[in-house]
C-alpha positions as CSV (number, residue, x, y, z in Angstrom):
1,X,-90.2,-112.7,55.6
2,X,-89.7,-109.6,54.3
3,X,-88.3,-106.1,55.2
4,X,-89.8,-102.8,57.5
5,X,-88.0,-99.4,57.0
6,X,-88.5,-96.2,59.1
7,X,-89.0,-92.5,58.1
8,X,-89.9,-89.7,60.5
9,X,-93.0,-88.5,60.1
10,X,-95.2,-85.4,61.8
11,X,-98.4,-86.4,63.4
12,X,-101.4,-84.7,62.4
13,X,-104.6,-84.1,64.1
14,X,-107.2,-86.1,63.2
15,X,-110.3,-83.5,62.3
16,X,-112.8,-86.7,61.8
17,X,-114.9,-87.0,64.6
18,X,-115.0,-89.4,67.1
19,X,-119.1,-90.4,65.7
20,X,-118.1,-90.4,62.4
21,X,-115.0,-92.7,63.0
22,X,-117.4,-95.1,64.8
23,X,-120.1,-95.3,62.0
24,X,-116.7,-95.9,59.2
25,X,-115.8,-98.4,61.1
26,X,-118.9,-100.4,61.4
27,X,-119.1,-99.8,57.6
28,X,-115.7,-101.0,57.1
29,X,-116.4,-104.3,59.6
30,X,-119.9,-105.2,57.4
31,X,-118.1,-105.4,54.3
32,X,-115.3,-107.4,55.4
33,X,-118.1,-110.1,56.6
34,X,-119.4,-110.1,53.0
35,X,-115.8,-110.1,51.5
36,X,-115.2,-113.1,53.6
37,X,-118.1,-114.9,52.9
38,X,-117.3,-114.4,48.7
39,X,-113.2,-115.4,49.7
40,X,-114.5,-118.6,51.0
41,X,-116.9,-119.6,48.4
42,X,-114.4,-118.2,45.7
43,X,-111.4,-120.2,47.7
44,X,-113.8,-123.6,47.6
45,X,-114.3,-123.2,43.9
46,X,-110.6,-123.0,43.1
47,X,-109.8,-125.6,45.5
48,X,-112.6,-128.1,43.3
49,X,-111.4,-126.6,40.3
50,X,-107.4,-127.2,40.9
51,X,-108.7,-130.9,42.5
52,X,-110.1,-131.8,39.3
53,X,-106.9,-130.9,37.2
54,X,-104.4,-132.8,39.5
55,X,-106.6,-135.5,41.4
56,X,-104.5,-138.1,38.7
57,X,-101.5,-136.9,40.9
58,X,-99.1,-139.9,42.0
59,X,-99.6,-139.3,46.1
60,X,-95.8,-139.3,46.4
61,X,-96.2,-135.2,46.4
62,X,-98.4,-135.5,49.4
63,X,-96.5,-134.3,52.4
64,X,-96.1,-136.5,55.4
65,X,-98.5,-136.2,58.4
66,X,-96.0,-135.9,60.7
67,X,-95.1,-132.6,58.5
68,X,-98.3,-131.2,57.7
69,X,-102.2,-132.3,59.3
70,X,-105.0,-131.8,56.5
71,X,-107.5,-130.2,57.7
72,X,-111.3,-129.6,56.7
73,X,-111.8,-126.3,55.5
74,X,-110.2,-123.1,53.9
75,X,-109.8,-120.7,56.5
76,X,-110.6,-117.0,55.7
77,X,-111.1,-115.4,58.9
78,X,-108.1,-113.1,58.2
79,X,-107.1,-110.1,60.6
80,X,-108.6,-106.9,60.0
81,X,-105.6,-105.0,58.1
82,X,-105.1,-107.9,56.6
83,X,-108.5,-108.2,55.2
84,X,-108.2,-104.6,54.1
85,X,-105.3,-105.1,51.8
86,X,-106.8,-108.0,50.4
87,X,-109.6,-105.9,49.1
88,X,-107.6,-103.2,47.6
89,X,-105.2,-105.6,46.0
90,X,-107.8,-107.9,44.6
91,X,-106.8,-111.8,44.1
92,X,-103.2,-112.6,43.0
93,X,-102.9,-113.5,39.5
94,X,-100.1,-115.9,39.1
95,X,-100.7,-115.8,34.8
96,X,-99.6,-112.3,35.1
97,X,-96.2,-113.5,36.4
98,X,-95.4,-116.6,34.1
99,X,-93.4,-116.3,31.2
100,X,-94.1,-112.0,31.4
101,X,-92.2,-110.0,29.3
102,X,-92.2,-107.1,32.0
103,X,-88.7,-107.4,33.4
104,X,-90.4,-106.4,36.9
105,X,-92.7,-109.3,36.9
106,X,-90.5,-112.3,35.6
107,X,-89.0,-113.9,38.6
108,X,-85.0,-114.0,38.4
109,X,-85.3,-116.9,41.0
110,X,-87.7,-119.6,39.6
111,X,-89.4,-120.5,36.1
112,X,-93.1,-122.1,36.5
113,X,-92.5,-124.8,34.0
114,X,-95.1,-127.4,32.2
115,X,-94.5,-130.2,34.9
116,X,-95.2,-127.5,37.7
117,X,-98.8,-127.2,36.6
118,X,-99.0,-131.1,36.9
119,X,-98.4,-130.7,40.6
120,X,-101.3,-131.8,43.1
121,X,-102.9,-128.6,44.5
122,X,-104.1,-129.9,47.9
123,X,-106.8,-129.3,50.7
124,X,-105.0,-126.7,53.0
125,X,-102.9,-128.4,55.8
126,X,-101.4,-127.2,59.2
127,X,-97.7,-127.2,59.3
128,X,-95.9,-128.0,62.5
129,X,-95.0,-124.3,63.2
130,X,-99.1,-123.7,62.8
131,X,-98.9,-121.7,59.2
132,X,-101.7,-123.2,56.9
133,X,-100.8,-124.0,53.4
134,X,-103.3,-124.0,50.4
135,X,-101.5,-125.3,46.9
136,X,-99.1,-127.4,45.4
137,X,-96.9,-129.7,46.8
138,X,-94.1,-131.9,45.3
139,X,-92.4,-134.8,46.8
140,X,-93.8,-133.8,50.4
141,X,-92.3,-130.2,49.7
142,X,-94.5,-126.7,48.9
143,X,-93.9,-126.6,45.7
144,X,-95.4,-124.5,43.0
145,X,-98.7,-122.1,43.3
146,X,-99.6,-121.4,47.2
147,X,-101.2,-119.6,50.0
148,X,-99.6,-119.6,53.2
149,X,-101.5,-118.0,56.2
150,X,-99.3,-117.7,59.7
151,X,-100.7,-117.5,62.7
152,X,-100.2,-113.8,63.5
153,X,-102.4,-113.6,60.2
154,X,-99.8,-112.5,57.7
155,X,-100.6,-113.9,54.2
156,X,-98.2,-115.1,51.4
157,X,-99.7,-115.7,47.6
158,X,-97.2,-116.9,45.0
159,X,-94.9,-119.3,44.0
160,X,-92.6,-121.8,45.9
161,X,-89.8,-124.0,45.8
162,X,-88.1,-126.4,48.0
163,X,-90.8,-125.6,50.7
164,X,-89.5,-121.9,50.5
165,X,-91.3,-118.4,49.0
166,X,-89.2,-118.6,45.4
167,X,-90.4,-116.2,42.5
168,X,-93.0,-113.9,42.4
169,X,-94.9,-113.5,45.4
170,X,-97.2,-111.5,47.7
171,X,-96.7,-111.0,51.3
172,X,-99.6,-108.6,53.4
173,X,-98.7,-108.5,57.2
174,X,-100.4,-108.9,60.3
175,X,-99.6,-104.9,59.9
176,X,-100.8,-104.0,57.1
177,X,-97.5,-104.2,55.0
178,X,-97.1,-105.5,51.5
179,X,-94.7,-106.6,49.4
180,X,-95.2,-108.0,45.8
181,X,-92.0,-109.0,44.0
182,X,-89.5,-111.7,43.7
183,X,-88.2,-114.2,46.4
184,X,-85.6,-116.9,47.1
185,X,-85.4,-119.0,50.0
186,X,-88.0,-117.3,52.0
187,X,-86.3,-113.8,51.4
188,X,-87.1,-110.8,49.5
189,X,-84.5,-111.4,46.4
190,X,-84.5,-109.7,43.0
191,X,-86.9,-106.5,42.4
192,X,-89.8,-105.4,44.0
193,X,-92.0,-103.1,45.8
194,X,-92.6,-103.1,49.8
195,X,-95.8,-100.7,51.0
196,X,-95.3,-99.6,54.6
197,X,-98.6,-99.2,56.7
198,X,-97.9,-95.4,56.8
199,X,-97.9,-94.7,53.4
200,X,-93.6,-94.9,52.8
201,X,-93.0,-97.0,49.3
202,X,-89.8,-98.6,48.4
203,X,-89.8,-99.6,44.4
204,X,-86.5,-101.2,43.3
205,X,-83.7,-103.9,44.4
206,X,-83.5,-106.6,47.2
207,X,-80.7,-109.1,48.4
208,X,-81.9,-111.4,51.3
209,X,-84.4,-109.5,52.6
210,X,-82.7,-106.2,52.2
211,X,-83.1,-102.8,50.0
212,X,-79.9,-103.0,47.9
213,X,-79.0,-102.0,44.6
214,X,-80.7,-99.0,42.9
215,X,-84.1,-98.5,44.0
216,X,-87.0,-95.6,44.8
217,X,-88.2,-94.4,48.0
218,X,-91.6,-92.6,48.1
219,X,-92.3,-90.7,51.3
220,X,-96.1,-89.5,52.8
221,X,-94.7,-86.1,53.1
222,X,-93.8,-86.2,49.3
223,X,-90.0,-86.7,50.0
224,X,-88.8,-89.1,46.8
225,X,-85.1,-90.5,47.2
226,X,-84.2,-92.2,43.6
227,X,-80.7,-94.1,43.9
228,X,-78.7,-96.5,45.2
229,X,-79.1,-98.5,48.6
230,X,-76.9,-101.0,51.2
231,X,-78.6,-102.7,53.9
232,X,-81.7,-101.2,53.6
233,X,-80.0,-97.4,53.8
234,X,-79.5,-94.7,51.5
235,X,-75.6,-95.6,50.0
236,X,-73.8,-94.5,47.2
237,X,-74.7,-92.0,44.4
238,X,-78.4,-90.4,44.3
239,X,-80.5,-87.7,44.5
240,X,-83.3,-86.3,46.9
241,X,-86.5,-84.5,46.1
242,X,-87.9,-83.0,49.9
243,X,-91.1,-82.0,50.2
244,X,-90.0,-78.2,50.9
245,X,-88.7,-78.1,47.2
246,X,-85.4,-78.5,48.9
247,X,-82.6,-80.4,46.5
248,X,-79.8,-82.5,46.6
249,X,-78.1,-84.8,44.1
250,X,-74.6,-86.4,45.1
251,X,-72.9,-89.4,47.4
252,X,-74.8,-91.0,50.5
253,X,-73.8,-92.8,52.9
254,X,-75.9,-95.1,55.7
255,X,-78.8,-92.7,55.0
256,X,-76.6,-89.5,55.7
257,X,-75.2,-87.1,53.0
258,X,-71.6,-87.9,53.2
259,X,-69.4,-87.4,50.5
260,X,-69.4,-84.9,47.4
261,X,-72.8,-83.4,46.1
262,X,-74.5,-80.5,45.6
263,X,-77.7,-79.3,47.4
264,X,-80.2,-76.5,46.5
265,X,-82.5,-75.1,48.9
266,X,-85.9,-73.7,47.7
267,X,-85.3,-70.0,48.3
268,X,-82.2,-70.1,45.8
269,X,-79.3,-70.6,48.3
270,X,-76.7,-73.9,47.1
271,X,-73.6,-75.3,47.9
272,X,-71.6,-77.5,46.2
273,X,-68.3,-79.9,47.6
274,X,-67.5,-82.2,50.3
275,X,-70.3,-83.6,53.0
276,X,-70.2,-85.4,56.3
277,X,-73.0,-86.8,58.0
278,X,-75.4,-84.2,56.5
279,X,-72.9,-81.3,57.6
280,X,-70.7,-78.9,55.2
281,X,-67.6,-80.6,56.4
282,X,-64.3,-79.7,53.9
283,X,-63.9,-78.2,50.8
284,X,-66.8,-76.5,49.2
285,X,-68.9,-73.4,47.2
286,X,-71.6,-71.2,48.7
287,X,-73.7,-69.0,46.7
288,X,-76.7,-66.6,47.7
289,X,-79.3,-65.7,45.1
290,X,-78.3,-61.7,45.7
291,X,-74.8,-63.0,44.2
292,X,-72.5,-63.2,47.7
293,X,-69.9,-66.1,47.3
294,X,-68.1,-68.0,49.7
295,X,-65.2,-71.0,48.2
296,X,-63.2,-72.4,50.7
297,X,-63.0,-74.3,53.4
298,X,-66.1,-75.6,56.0
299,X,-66.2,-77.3,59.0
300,X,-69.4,-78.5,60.4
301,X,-71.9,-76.5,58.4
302,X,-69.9,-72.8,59.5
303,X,-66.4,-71.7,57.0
304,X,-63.5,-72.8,59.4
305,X,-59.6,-72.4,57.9
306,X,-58.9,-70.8,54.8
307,X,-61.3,-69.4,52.4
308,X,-62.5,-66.3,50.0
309,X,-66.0,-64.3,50.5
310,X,-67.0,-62.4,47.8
311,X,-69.8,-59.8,49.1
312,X,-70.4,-58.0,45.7
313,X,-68.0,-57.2,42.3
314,X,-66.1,-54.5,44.3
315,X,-65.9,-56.0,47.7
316,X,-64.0,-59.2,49.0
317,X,-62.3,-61.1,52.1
318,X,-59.8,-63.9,51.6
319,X,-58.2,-65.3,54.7
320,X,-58.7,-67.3,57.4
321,X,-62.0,-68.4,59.0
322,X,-62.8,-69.7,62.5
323,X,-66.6,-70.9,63.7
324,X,-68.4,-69.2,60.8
325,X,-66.3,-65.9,60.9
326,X,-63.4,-63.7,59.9
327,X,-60.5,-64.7,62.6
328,X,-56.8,-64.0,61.9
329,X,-54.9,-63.0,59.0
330,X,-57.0,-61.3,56.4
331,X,-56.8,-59.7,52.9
332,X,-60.0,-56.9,52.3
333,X,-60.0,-55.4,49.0
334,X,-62.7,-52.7,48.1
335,X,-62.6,-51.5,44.3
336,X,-59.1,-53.3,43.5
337,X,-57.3,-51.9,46.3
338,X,-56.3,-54.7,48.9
339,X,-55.4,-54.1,52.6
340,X,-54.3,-57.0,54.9
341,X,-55.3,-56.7,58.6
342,X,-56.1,-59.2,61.5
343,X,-59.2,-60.2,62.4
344,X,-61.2,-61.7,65.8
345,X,-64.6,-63.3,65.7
346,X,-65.8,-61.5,62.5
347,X,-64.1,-58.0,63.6
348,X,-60.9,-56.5,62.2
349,X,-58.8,-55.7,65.0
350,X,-55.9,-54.4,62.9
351,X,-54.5,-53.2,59.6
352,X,-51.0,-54.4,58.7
353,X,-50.2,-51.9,56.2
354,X,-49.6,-48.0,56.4
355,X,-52.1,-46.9,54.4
């Protein structure tokens, strides 16, 4: 369940010291004791509390044992990251997602109705691939509100269907990853927002477990990427804030700049046409902030074929271009008058005229 993306990152010293990291952590591993202590007493108390709403439930919603083993207590003995989300998060409130009018918490996939909340909510039981499930169940299926805890530790809070994640749901992993947003069938489906480990946020569009659609991507650098996405990748139209104040707003595709756009770099330099795979690569417009020009042609990032270079108002080159520099036939013209000539690797080898 759900969806890991990468982004390149620097790695920076750590100027903590080894002492200091020591007593944090001892810190960090005597809260957690107490956190756990209050889960399980605040878990028992919903578990009496739901109990007492649904214990005139018809036992034909209680799963089979062959299916699911009931077992004696709530378990609470999460891993550490997970245990760490959990306290920054705070509980799951599943009012907050029924019948909202925020378009990004109303599920798409499922609608808690009236005869939902009649549903037995159930001591936890052990499934036969060794999840644990707290919640509701109907006709033998998950079904409902729920908690699912695997056993690599990752948690799911939210609704279900069918025995499946379906609507509004949060899943931590054994990694420290969250996502909180819509699901069908087990899969990240409809809108929502994924939290890597290292900081990266994706806010926007899924489709079976995949970034797709329009959507935001939120880097640790400070990198923001607002557009449109395909199998998890930067594809389509959208534009690029980098953390260097660099700028580019235009096509994408599989996370390259591919296509037409234009980007800016901080010190005032842009260009403007046709991209492949992050490279000038056809036709396109240069300009320098001290007013040079080049329009023409590019090939790999460097002016390759045919293409004019305007140096100031009185001076100008149009001709043809090899690996970034004057090479072959050539038209100079300094204050209106134009002389053609031949030129090699940036150097004019020979006037054509008899000037």
């Amino acid at each position: 369940m759900g969806v890991c993306c990468t982004h390149p990152h620097q790695k920076l010293e750590n100027p903590i010291t080894p002492e200091l990291v020591k007593e944090d952590i001892k810190y960090d591993q005597f809260a957690l004791k107490i956190q756990k202590h209050y889960k399980g007493y605040k878990a028992r108390k919903l578990y009496h509390k739901m109990r007492i709403k649904t214990e005139e439930s018809p036992v034909v919603h209680h799963p089979k044992p062959e299916i699911a083993q009931k077992l004696s207590q709530t378990p609470t003995d999460y891993a550490l990251t997970v245990q760490k989300a959990l306290y920054k998060l705070g509980p799951f409130r599943y009012n907050d997602y029924i019948n909202s009018d925020d378009p990004q918490k109303r599920s798409t996939n499922f609608q808690f109705k009236e005869e939902d909340k009649k549903l037995p909510f159930l001591e936890p039981h052990r499934l036969i691939d060794g999840a644990i499930y707290i919640g509701q169940w109907k006709n033998g299926m998950k079904w409902g509100k729920g908690k699912q805890i695997w056993p690599d530790g990752s948690v799911y809070e939210g609704f279900w269907q069918n025995n499946k994640a379906c609507g509004i749901g949060r899943l931590i992993h054994q990694n420290g990853d969250v996502y909180i947003g819509d699901w069908l069938d087990d899969k990240c489906h409809g809108f929502g927002v994924y939290t890597h480990s290292d900081g990266t946020v994706y806010k926007g569009n899924w489709v079976e477990d995949k970034q797709e659609g329009d959507g935001i991507e939120e880097y640790p650098d400070g990198t923001v990427y607002k557009g449109q996405f395909l199998n998890s990748m930067k594809h389509g139209y959208g534009e690029c804030f980098y953390s260097n104040k660099n700028y580019y707003k235009g096509e994408f595709q599989y996370n390259f700049i591919h296509g037409q756009g234009k980007f800016v770099w901080s010190d005032g330099k842009e260009y403007e046409g046709t991209w492949e795979n992050n490279q000038m690569h056809g036709q396109g417009e240069f300009k320098w902030p001290d007013g040079r020009s080049y329009k023409g042609d590019y090939k790999h990032d460097l002016k390759d074929g045919e293409g004019e270079f305007i140096i100031d108002e009185n001076t100008k080159y149009k001709g043809s271009w090899k690996n970034g520099k004057q090479h072959g036939d050539g038209v100079l013209v300094v204050k209106e008058i134009a002389r053609p000539g031949i030129w090699c690797e940036g150097i004019r080898i020979q006037w054509k005229d008899k000037f």
